[in-house]
C-alpha positions, -999 to 999 in steps of 0.1 A, spaced: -235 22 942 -234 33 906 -200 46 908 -187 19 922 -206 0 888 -192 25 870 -159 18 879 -159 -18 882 -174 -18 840 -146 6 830 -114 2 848 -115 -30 867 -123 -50 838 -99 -38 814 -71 -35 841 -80 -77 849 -78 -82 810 -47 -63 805 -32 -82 839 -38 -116 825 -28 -107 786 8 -98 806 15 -129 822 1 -150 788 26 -131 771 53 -136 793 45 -172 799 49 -176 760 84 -163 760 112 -187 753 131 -197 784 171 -194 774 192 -209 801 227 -201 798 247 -230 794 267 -250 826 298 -271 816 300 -300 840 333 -323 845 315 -348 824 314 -322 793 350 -310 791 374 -329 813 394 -351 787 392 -388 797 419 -414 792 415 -424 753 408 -387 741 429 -365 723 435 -330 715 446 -310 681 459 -279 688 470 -254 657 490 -221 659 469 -191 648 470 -154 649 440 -136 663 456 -103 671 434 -87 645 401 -102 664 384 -86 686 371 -101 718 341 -75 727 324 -70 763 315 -96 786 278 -103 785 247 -133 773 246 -138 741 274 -129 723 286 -134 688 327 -141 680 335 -137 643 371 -156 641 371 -152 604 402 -124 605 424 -146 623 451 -163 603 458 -201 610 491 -214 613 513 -241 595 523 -253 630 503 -279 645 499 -309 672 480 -333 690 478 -350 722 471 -383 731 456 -390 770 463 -423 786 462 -439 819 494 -429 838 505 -461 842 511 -465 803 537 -432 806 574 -431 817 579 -411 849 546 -422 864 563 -433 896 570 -393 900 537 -385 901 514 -410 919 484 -391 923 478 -383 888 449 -395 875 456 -390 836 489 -381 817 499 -371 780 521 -395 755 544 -359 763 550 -366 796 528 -342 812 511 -356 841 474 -340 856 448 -346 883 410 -349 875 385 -341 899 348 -333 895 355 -297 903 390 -288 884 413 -304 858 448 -293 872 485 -297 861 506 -319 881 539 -319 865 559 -328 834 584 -357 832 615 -363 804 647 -382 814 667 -354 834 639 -325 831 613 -329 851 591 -302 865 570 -311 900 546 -285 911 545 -286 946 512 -269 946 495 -281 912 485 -253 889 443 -258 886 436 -249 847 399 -249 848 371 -253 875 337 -272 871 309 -266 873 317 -237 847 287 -216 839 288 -176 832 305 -151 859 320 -180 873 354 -167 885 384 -186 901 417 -179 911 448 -205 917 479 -199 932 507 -225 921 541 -236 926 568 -254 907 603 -265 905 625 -276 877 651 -309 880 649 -301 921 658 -261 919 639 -235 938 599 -231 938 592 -207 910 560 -194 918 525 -185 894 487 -174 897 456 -187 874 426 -161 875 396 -171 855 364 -152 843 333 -165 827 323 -135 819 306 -140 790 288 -169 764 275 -171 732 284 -181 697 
């Protein structure tokens, strides 16, 4: 009986403080959620636009996939060309009769399909070019959170010619700032 006291005053006791200071400590941590892009974040909407500008990032380096990382963009060089794009309803763009399942189009001509789970490229239209993908090419999928991989086989032809064919792969593989 006393060594079982004895044991119980020197080792239990610490060993149940010790126990509970653990999960106090761990309970107190910050929970960091990595981030989940959802159609409703990123899938442009008739109305929105775009700004796109050339830039040279050869000199930047991209680093290893992983949580938390930091992308320094500061050694790129920007360049003098730039454009933007203007979304709108189909209906308000020449060629739309080419492409009546698209859901949203470009003042360019470029025609696209929305869904909750991709955004994908259904064709581009100009008086005597036009480009049809018989099998759209999907540009991003949603829900987009990290390691979130995809891959998406496409097809095209130009004004009627053969099927040229392509592949999309994409690879969260990392977020940060």
């Amino acid at each position: 009986t006393t060594f079982i006291k004895h044991l119980n005053t020197y080792y239990m006791k610490p060993l149940r403080y010790s126990i509970m200071g653990l999960l106090c400590a761990i309970l107190t941590f910050p929970v960091c959620a990595q981030p989940v892009l959802n159609a409703a974040d990123i899938m442009p909407q008739a109305g929105d636009s775009a700004a796109y500008t050339d830039a040279d990032i050869t000199s930047i380096g991209l680093g290893g996939p992983g949580p938390n990382q930091v992308w320094d963009y500061s050694s790129g060089t920007i360049g003098t060309a730039s454009s933007a794009v203007q979304y709108q309803l189909p209906s308000m763009t020449p060629g739309n009769a080419v492409f009546p399942q698209a859901d949203l189009a470009d003042e360019t001509g470029t025609f696209y399909e929305v869904t909750p789970q991709s955004f994908s490229h259904l064709g581009d239209y100009l008086p005597g070019d036009t480009v049809i993908f018989t099998d759209p090419q999907t540009f991003f999928v949603t829900p987009l959170t990290y390691n979130t991989m995809f891959s998406d086989s496409f097809s095209f032809s130009y004004n009627s010619g053969p099927s040229q064919p392509g592949r999309v792969k994409g690879n969260a593989d990392g977020y940060g700032t």
